[in-house]
Residue, then its C-alpha position, 0 to 999 in steps of 0.5 A: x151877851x144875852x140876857x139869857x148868858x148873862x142869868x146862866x153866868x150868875x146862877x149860883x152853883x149847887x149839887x142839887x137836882x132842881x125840882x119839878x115845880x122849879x123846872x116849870x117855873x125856871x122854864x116859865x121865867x125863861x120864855x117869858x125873858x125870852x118874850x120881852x128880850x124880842x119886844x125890847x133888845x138890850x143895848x149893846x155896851x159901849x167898848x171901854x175906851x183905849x189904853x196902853x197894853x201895859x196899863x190893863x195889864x197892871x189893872x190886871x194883875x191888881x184884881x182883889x183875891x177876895x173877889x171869892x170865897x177861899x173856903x169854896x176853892x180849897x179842896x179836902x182829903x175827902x174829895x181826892x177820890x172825885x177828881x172830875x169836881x176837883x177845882x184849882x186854887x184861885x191866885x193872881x194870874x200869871x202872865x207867862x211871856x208864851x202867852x203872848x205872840x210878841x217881838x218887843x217889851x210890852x211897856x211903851x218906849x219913852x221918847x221924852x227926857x226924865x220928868x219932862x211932861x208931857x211925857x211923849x211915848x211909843x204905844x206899847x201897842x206899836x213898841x211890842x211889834x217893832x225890832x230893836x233896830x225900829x226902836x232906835x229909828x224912831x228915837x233918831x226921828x224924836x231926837x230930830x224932831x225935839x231940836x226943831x229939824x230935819x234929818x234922813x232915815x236911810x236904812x236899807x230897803x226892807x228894814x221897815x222905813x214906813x214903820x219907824x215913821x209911823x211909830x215916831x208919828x204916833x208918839x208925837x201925836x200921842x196917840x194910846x196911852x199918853x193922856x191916861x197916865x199923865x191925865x194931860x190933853x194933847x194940844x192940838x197939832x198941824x197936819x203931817x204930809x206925807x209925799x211918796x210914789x203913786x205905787x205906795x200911796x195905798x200901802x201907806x194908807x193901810x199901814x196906817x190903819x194897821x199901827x195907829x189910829x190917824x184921820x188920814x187923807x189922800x191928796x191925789x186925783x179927781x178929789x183933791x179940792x175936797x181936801x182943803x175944806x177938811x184941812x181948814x177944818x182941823x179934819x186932818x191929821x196925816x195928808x199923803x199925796x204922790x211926787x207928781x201931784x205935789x211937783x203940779x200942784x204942790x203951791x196950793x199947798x205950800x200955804x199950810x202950816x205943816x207939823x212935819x213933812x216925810x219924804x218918801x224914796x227922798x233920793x228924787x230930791x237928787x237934782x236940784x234944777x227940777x221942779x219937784x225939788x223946787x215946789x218941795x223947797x216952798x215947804x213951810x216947816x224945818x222938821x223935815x225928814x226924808x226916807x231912803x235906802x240909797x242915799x246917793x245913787x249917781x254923783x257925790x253932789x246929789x248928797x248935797x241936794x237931799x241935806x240942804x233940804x232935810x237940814x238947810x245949811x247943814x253941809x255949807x254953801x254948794x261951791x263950798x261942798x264941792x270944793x271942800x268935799x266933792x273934787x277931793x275924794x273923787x280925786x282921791x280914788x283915782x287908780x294912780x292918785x298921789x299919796x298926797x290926794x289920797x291923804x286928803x280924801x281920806x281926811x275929808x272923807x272922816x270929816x264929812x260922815x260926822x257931818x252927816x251923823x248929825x242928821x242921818x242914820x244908816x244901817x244895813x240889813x247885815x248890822x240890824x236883822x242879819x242873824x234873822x237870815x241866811x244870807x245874799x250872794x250877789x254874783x256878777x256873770x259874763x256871758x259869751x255873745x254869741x258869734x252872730x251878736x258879736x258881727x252885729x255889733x261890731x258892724x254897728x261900731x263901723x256905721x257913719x253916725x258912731x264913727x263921727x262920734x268917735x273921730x269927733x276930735x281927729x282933724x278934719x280932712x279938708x285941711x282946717x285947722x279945726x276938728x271933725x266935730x267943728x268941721x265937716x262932720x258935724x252933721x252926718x247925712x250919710x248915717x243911719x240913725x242920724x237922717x231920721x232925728x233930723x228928718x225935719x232939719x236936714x242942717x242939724x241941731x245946736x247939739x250935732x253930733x252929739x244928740x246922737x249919742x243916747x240913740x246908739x247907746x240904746x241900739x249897743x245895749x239892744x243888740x247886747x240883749x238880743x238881736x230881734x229888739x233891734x227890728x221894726x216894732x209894728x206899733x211905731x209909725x210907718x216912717x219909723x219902721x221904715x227907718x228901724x228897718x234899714x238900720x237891721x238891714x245894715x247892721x245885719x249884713x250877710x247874716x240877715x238870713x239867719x235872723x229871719x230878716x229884718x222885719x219881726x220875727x213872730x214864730x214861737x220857736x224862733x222867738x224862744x230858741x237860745x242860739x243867738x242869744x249868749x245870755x239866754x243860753x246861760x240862763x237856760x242852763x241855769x234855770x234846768x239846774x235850779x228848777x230841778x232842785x225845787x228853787x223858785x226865781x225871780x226873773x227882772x228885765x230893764x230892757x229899753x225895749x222892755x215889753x218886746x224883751x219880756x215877750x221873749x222871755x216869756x215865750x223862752x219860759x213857755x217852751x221849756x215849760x216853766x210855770x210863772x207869773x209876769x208883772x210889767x207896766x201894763x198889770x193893773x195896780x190893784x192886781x199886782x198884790x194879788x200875783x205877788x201873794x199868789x206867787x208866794x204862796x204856790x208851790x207850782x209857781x216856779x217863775x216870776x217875770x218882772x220889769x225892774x221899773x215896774x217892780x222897783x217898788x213895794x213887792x215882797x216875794x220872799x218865796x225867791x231863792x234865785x234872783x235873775x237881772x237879764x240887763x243891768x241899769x245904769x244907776x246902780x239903785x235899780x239892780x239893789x231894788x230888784x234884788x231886796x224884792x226877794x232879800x227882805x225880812x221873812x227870807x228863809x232861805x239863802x238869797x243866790x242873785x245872778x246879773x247877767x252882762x254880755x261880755x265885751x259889749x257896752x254892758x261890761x261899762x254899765x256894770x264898771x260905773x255902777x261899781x264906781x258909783x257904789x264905792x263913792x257912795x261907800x267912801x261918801x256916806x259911811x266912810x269906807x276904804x275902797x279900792x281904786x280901780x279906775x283912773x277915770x274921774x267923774x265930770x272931769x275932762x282932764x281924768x276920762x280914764x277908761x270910764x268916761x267920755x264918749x271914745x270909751x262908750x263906743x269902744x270895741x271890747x269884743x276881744x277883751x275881758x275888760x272888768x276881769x282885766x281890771x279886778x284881776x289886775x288891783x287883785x294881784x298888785x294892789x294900790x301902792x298906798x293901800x297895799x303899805x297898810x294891808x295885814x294879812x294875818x300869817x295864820x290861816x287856819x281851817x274856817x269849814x270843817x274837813x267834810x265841807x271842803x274837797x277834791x274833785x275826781x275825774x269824772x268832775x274834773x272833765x266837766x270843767x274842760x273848755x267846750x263845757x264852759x263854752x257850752x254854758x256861755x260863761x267867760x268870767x264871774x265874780x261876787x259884786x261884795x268882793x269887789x266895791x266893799x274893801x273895808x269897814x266904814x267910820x260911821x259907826x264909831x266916828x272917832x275910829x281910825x279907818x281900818x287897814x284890813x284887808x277884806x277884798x282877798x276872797x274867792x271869786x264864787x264860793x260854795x253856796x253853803x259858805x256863804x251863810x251865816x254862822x249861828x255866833x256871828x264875828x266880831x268886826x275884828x275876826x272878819x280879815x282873818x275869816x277872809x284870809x281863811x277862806x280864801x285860802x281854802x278856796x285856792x286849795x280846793x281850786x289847785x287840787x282840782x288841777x284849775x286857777x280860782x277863775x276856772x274853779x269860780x267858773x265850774x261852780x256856777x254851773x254844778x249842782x248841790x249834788x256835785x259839789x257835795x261830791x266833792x267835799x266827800x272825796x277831799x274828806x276821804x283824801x285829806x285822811x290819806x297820810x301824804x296825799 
């Protein structure tokens, strides 16, 4: 403020007009403090120091009514006739809650016991922007830290993981606020490192910058020798560095005395013979904390692995967990298991989440912000190869190198008593694929023939998506093209020329046509279905020939003349941001095409209503991350994710392990009831089932609906042990109103005849919640008894409008019977149509809100007819 304010402010008031001669001099005055403000600025005041939101406030509200004179602010009777002069009464201000853009209480959160000093607390600066569930994060994180060890934070992806930390830091550290009301100095603390993906170093970096005031450092690229001297120097409060560079050169640092260590996306700690895992062991602290949103990905034991880290000794030696905790539940879950195995599983089951409770914390964005948003339907679709792609991949079944795979255990036909593999097959010089492995060692290696099973697995999976992944990519050298070449050249047989050959196919129009693709000629469908309605999509690819199968998709969006973004590999870092808030804020953008390994991490693209996964993963952690990209805080709208598999081929096995994955994740960290499908057994020789081993990889499923056999199967009959606890609730009672269910009439009815489903390209749908959740886990009340509801009964695809959620959600009691209802009103609808739920579930893919709304119409209309 100038000097020249600062004298208006002060200026008494008056009603007189000032003279003449007092103008001159005012002015006189004036100009002179003008001259000499020039010749010798005023310093800038110094800002006060910082402190607690709540403290100015209470000095605030402190403030003296004697500051004026109560006799100038009280107006008379006479003065009612002079409104514009009229003042208010001089009070102690109000602080009404609409003042203040605010999610939380303005006080801090108290972390530390009653009378306990120091006091240790959440700023209120921070504690006002966090939600409820953070709060309780950040008390579990004190509550570890304050008994000297580790522990894990595994909220789902999107409820805020980094905040909670960062929140949790800021108390420990006393950062705003502790020293001012308990006037006690902070002692000084050792640093905190932080250890992260390269992609996030920077969003931790600047979510630092925005909640709290850190010295913050990066230990990571050409600059990291100048970090130590700043450590030496207590010039560094917060070190964030990458899980390479710490796997490289992590023992320079193993040396430093560290206050805490955070882990972030700790489900890398899964396997216990890699390095990184090793250099992380070297660690010189106890309070170590890990930040996840799928704590076990893959196998059982890999929980074992992120806890002997967090918390050493926390769960037992490593035989000790795999004999006590790992055979039995997996055992447990086999489709025809004992009663006595399933017994046991489900005590160890019991017994092992109160472990864990100790040191973890679990929730899902159902249980936390879920009545902040519309809801996720995650719907798993089959489609129909086309009839070229099925000879393609029946062919590739029949070449030399997978049929030694297959007959690996038959006895040779020379008369030994020894098999095939330890026999006479044991290399294949004949192959296609096998020759050019071993170009260099015409004998074979030490791991023939099965070094050749990743190779013909990534072919399977090629042909799976779409046939020109499968020619000679002209980056590769020669010898390879050439290799690449003969093996199209084989698989395609007679059919060579409906593809073009077996050299690439550069043509636009052959590139983005969708005949030979049965997944694009679903996608195409849908997308004419969603685009119309204003919907936006996010569109994720895993191909292993990733760049190849986004250019097709890309030329595919071009011709149909979609407008969209792409994201991969090869986008710039510091770009990436900027697609992502372009996409989200443009309402033209109507595509965004993504790599799923590209973008697993650290997009925010709420703007998606639609979520398309082209080619599903392995591990079934990579199809959630692309999912929670759109399915995160700041939604709106309900959240509708097609995972597209071809069916009969290799894929319908990927999406069959993720789902057994999921529910020995379920079963393992959170003490859930799960179905049992499957006979297979993971790492057990004795129990392959129909999941494992190499004759189910390579297994002809062209004529089969292999998953749909399954879930169809355990839908109708059930497990023998689970079904004796089952309660179907007897009544069954409306859940929707009348104008929300329906009949459909003719003119919809012949929509779903067969050649309109062939059309599509769809032969089999189902929700992915319907299937891997059975019933509600132990975890949040760990004395409970596990629940014998029954919440798998429910439509394979319901209407869109069903699925969101109610303003007054159910108590965890009332879900059964909500299920049952739905159910229910579902296989009415469905019979009234003349069609089983599989043909409904089918037709309501492919209609349109429109369509549908014209069903719930007509029921309504019909439902009022007496007898009907």
């Amino acid at each position: 403020m100038s000097l020249q304010a600062l004298k208006e402010t002060l200026r008494p008031c008056t009603n007189q007009q000032p003279s003449a001669s007092s103008s001159i001099t005012q002015t006189h005055s004036n100009s002179i403090l003008r001259d000499s403000e020039s010749l010798f600025p005023i310093p800038i005041s110094r800002k006060p120091p910082k402190s607690s939101l709540s403290h100015q406030l209470r000095r605030l509200q402190d403030l003296p009514i004697q500051l004026h004179n109560p006799q100038t602010l009280i107006h008379s009777k006479k003065e009612e006739d002079q409104p514009e002069i009229k003042r208010a009464k001089f009070s102690t201000p109000k602080l009404s809650p609409f003042q203040f853009d605010h999610t939380g209480p303005f006080e801090p959160l108290v972390l530390s016991s009653h009378e306990e000093l120091p006091v240790v607390q959440v700023p209120a600066s921070i504690n006002c922007r966090l939600l409820e569930h953070q709060r309780e994060g950040v008390k579990f994180l004190f509550g570890l830290y304050k008994n000297n060890h580790g522990g894990v934070l595994g909220d789902d992806m999107g409820l805020g993981k980094t905040i909670q930390a960062i929140a949790f830091l800021a108390a420990v550290f006393g950062k705003e606020g502790q020293s001012i009301l308990n006037e006690i100095r902070v002692e000084k603390r050792d640093p905190v490192l932080i250890i992260c993906p390269t992609s996030v170093i920077h969003n931790w970096e600047s979510e630092f910058s925005k909640w709290a005031n850190f010295s913050v450092s990066i230990y990571h690229g050409a600059n990291r020798e100048l970090i130590y001297d700043k450590l030496e120097a207590n010039g560094v409060e917060i070190l964030i560095t990458s899980f390479d560079t710490y796997r490289i050169h992590g023992s320079s640092l193993s040396d430093i005395n560290w206050n805490i260590v955070i882990i972030d996306e700790a489900h890398r700690l899964k396997n216990e013979k890699s390095k990184l895992y090793k250099a992380c062991l070297q660690i010189k602290t106890l309070r170590r904390y890990g930040l996840t949103g799928t704590i076990m990905q893959n196998k059982i034991m890999e929980l074992f692995n992120l806890f002997d880290w967090v918390a050493p000794g926390s769960l037992g030696t490593r035989e000790h967990f795999r004999e006590f905790y790992d055979e039995p539940l997996k055992h447990g879950q086999r489709s025809t298991a004992p009663d006595r195995f399933v017994q046991i599983a489900n005590k160890r089951k019991q017994h092992l989440v109160v472990v864990l409770h100790k040191y973890l914390l679990r929730r899902t964005k159902e249980e936390t912000i879920g009545h902040l948003m519309m809801g996720k339907e995650d719907n798993i679709v089959f489609c129909a190869m086309s009839d070229l792609q099925k000879r393609v991949y029946r062919r590739m079944l029949q070449l030399p190198d997978i049929q030694c795979l297959i007959n690996k255990d038959l006895p040779c036909g020379c008369g030994s008593p020894l098999t095939q593999v330890e026999c006479c097959k044991r290399i294949v010089p004949d192959g296609v694929i096998w020759p050019y492995l071993h170009r260099d060692n015409p004998d074979g290696c030490d791991s023939c023939p099965f070094c050749l099973v990743l190779p013909c697995l990534v072919k399977l999976q090629q042909i799976s998506n779409h046939l020109e992944l499968i020619k000679p990519n002209p980056k590769d050298d020669p010898d390879k093209q050439s290799k690449d070449a003969e093996f199209a050249a084989a698989v395609f047989g007679p059919d060579i020329d409906l593809v073009g050959g077996n050299t690439q196919n550069e043509s636009f129009m052959g590139l983005s046509d969708v005949k030979h693709c049965g997944k694009m000629r679903a996608l195409e469908k849908l997308f004419l279905s969603w685009i119309s309605h204003g919907d936006k999509v996010l569109l994720f690819s895993y191909s292993v020939s990733l760049s190849r199968m986004l250019d097709i998709l890309e030329k595919f969006l071009i011709r149909k003349g979609y407008c969209f973004s792409r994201l991969d590999g090869s986008t710039p870092t510091n770009f990436r941001q900027s697609l992502v808030d372009d996409f989200n804020s443009s309402p033209s953008k109507q595509v965004f095409l993504i790599s799923t390994r590209a973008g697993g991490l650290g997009l925010n693209l709420v703007s998606a209503n639609r979520v398309v996964i082209f080619d599903p993963n392995w591990n079934p952690a990579q199809d959630l991350q692309a999912q929670d990209r759109s399915f995160r805080f700041g939604q709106k709208r309900h959240v509708v994710v097609f995972r597209l598999l071809a069916a009969g081929s290799l894929e319908e096995l990927v999406y069959s392990r993720q789902v057994y994955k999921q529910q020995l994740s379920n079963i393992a960290v959170s003490g859930k009831m799960e179905k049992r499908y499957f006979e297979g057994v993971q790492d057990c020789k004795e129990f392959r089932g129909e999941l494992f081993g190499i004759s189910n990889l390579f297994r002809d499923l062209s004529d089969k609906l292999f998953t749909s056999e399954i879930i169809e199967l355990h839908k109708e009959h059930g497990n023998e042990t689970q079904q004796e606890k089952i309660n179907i609730p007897e009544e069954t009672g409306s859940l929707v109103s009348e104008s929300e269910t329906g009949l459909c009439n003719e003119s919809l009815r012949t929509a779903t005849s067969k050649p309109y489903l062939e059309d599509l390209g769809i032969v089999y749908a189902h929700r992915n919640e319907d299937i891997i959740n059975f019933g509600p886990g132990v975890q949040g009340n760990i004395n409970a008894n596990i629940p014998s509801n029954d919440s798998l009964n429910k439509p394979s695809i319901s209407l869109e409008h069903q699925r969101r959620k109610p303003d007054c959600v159910p108590t965890k009691q009332s879900v059964p019977l909500i299920d049952e209802r739905k159910r229910t009103q579902y296989s009415l609808i469905a019979q009234s149509m003349g069609m089983g739920e599989l043909t409904f579930s089918k037709w309501l893919l492919s209609a349109t809100p429109l369509e549908r709304e014209k069903v719930l119409l007509d029921y309504q209309k019909k439902k009022k007819i007496p007898n009907s």
